[in-house]
Backbone as CSV, one residue per row, in Angstrom:
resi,resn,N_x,N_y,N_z,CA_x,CA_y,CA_z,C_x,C_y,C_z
1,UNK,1.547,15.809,-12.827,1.488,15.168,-11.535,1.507,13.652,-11.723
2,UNK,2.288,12.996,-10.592,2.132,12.059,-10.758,1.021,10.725,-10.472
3,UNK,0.813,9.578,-10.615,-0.107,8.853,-10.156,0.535,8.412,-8.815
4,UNK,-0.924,7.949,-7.916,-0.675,7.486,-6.846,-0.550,6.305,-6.545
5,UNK,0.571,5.975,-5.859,1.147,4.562,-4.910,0.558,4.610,-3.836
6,UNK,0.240,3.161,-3.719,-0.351,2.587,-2.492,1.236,1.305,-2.121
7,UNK,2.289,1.675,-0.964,3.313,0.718,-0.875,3.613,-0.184,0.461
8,UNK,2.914,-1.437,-0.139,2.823,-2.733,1.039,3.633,-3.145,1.439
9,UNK,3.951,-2.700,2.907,4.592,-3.179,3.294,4.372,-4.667,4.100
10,UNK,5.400,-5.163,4.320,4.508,-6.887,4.289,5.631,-7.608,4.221
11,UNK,5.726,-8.837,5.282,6.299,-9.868,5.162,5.802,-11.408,5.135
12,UNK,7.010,-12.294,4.552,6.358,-13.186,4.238,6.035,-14.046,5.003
13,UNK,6.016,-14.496,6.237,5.989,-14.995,7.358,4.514,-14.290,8.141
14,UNK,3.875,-13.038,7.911,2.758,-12.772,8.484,1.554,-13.154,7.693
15,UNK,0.813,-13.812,8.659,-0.681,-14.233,8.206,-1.434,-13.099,7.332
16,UNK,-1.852,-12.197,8.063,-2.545,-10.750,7.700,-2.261,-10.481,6.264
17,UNK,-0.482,-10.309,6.110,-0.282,-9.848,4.917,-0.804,-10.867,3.483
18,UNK,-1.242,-12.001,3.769,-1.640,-12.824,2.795,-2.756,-12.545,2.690
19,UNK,-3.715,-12.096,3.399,-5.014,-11.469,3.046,-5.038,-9.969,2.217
20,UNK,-4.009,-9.036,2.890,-3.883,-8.042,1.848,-3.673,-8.367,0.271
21,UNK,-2.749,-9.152,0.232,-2.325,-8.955,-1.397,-3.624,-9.187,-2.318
22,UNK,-4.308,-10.227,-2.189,-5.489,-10.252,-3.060,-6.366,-9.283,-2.913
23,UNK,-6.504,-8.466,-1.950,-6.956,-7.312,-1.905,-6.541,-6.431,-2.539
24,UNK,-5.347,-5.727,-2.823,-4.642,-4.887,-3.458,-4.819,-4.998,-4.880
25,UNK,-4.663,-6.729,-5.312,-4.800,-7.072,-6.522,-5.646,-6.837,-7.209
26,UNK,-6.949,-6.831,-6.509,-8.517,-6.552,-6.763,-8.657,-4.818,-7.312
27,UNK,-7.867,-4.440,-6.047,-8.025,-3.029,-6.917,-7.324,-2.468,-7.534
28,UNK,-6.149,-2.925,-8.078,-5.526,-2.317,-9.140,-6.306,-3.299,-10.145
29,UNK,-7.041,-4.072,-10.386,-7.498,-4.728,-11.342,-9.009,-2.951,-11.735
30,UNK,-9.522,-2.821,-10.972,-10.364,-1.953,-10.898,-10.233,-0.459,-11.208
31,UNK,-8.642,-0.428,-10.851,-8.376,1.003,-10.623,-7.305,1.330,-11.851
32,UNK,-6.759,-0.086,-12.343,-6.227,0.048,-13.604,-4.752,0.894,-13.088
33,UNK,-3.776,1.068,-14.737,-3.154,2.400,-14.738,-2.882,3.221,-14.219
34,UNK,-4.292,4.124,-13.494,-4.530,5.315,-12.737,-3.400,5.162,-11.700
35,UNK,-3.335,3.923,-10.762,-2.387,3.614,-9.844,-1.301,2.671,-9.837
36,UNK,-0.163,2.877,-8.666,0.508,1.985,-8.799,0.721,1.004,-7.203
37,UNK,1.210,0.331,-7.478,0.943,-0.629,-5.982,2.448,-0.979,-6.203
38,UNK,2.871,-0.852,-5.147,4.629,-1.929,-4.977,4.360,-2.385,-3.448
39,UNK,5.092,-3.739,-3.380,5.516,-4.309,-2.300,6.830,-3.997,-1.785
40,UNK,6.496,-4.039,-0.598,8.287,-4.021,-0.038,8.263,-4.953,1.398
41,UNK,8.967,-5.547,0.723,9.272,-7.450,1.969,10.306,-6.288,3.206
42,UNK,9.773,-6.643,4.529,10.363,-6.012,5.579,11.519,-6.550,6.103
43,UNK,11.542,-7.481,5.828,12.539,-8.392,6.047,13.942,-8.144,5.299
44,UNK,13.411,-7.771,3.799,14.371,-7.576,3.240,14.985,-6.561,2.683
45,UNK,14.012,-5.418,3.300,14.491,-4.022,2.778,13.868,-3.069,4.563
46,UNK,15.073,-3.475,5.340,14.764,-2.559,6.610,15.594,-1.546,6.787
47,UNK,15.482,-1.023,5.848,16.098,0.506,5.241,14.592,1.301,5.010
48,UNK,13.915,0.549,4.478,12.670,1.242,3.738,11.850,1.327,5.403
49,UNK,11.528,0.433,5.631,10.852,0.321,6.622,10.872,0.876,8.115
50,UNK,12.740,1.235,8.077,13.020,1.920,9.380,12.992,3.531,8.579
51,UNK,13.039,3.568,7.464,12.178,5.314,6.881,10.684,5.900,6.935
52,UNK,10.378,4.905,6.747,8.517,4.499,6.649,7.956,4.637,7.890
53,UNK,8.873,4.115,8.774,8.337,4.197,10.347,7.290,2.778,10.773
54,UNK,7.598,1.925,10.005,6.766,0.990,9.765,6.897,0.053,11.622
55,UNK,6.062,-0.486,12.257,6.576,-1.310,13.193,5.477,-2.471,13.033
56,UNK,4.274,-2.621,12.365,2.834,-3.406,11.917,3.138,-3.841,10.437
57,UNK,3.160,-4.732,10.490,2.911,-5.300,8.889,1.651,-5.953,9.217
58,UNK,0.482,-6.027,8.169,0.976,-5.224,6.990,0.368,-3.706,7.169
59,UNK,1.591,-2.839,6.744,0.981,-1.127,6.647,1.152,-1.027,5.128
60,UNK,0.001,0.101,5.090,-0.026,0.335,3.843,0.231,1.958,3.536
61,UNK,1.027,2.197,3.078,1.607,3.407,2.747,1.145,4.191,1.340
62,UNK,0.220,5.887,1.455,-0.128,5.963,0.099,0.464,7.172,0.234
63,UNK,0.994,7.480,-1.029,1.893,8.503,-1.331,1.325,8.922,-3.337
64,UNK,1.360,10.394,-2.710,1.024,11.074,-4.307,2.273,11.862,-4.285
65,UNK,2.615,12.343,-5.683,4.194,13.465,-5.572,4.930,12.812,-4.663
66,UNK,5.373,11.789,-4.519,6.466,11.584,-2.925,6.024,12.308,-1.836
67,UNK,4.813,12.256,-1.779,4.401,12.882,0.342,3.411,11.700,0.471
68,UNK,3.558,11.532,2.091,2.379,10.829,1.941,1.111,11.077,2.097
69,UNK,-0.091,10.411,1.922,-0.950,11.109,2.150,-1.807,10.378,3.265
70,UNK,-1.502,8.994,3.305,-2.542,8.363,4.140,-1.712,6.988,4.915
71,UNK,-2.030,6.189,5.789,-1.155,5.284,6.479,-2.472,3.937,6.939
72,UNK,-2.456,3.513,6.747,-3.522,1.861,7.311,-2.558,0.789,7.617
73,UNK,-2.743,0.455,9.025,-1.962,-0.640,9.588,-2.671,-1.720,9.250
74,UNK,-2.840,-2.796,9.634,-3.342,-3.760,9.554,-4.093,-4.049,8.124
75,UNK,-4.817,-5.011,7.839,-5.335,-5.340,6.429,-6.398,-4.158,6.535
76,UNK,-6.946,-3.968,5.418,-7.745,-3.004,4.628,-8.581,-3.300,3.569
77,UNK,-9.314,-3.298,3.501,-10.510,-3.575,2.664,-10.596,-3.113,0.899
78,UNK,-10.564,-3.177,0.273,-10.807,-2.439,-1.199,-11.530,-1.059,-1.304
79,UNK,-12.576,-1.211,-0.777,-13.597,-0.252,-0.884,-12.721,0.937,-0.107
80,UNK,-12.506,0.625,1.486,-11.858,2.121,1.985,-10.321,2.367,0.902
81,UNK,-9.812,1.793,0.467,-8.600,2.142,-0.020,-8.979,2.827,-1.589
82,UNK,-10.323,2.471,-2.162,-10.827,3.052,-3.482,-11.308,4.537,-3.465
83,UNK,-11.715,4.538,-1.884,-12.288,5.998,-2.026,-11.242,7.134,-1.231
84,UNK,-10.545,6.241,-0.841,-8.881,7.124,-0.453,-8.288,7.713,-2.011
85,UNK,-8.132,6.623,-2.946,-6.917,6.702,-4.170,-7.929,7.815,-5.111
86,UNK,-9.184,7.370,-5.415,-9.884,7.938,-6.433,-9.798,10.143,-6.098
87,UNK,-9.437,10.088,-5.210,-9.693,11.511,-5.892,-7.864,12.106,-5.614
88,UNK,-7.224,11.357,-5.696,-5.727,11.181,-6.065,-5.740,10.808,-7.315
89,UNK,-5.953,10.214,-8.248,-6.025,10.074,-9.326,-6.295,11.065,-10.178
90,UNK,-4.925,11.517,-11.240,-5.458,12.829,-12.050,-6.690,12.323,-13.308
């Protein structure tokens, strides 16, 4: 099985999303390996985003095996996103 993605969506022009990233950063610093985090600029990939269903940046998209499993619009905290990933993690 594979490890789980958490995938930010986020542009560069929104306030919000500048508060996520150091957030994200924090917990892959924490969460190590186990996970993976990718960005995807909306702006520049609205292919992804009109798949995603995205219309809020920043959303955060978590996906284990390619399904998803969970969706958070707006910024998000470390802590709720640690106890989302951790029992996704093999």
């Amino acid at each position: 099985m594979g490890k789980p993605v958490i995938i930010d969506f986020y542009a560069d022009w929104c306030g919000p999303c500048k508060y996520q990233t150091p957030i994200l950063e924090d917990l892959k610093k924490r969460m190590g390996e186990s996970i993976e985090v990718r960005k995807v600029d909306v702006d520049n990939h609205m292919d992804l985003a009109d798949r995603y269903d995205i219309h809020v940046v920043p959303t955060l998209v978590i996906e284990k095996d390619g399904k998803v499993v969970r969706r958070f619009e707006g910024v998000t905290d470390a802590g709720t996103l640690e106890t989302v990933m951790k029992p996704l993690v093999d």
